[in-house]
Structures are given as C-alpha cells and as structure tokens.
C-alpha positions in Angstrom: -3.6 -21.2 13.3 -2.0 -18.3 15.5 1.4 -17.6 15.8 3.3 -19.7 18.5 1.1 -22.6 18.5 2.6 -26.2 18.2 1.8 -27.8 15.2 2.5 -31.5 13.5 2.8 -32.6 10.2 -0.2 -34.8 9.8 1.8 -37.3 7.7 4.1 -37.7 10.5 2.9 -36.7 13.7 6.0 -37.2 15.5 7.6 -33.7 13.9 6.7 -30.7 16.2 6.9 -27.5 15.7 6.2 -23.9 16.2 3.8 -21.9 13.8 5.5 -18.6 13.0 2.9 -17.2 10.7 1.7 -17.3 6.8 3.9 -16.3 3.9 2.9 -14.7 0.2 5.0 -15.5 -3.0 3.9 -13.7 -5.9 3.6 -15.6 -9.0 5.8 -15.2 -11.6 4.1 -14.2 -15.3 0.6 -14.0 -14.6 0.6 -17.5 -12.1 -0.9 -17.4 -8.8 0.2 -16.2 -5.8 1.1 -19.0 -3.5 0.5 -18.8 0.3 2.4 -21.5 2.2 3.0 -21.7 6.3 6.4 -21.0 7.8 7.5 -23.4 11.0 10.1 -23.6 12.5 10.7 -27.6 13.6 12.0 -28.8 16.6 15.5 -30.9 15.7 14.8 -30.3 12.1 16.4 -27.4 10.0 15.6 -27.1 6.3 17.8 -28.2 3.5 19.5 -25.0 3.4 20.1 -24.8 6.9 17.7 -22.2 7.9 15.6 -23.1 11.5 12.4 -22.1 9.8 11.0 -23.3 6.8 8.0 -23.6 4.8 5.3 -26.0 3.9 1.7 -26.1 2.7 -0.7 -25.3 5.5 -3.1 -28.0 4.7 -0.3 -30.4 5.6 0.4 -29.5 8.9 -2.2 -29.3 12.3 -2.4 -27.6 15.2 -1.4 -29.7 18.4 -1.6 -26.9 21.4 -3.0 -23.5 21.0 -1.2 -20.7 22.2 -3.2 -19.1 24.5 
C-alpha cells in the first residue's frame, strides 16, 4: 500500500477510502509498539469527528493503485 491509493475494508467492501500512510504508537511500559494504517473514508468521519482515522492494516485492501 502507497499513499493515495483507494482502499476497502474487506469486511465491508462498500466503505472506500484513501490510504494516507502508516502510523507508530509506542507502547506504554515495555508493550509493543503498534503500527496501524491511517484512511481517510469517503462519507465516514471517525467517532471523534476527525476525516482520517485509523485501523489495522490487515483489515483493509487495496482497490486501485495510485499510479
């Protein structure tokens, strides 16, 4: 996945969006760091009103490259 391509969430393929890139947290007290994919969704915005928002990468696919 490359910034700018369209992507679906595989559960529900209907929900489009644009791939905007990959995002670090740092884990708190010796966890993990957790990388996640940030998307910003076509009529969608997330819970806190933001246009982009995150989600695990293995839930989502890659519709139409950007070229």
């Amino acid at each position: 996945m490359k910034p700018g391509d369209l992507v679906k969430r595989k559960m529900y393929p209907d929900n489009l969006g644009l791939f905007m890139g990959m995002r670090t947290f740092k884990g708190y007290e010796g966890a993990d760091d957790y990388t996640c994919a940030e998307v910003m969704w076509f009529h969608t915005r997330a819970s806190n009103g933001d246009i982009v928002s995150t989600i695990q990468h293995d839930l989502i696919e890659v519709c139409n490259e950007n070229r």
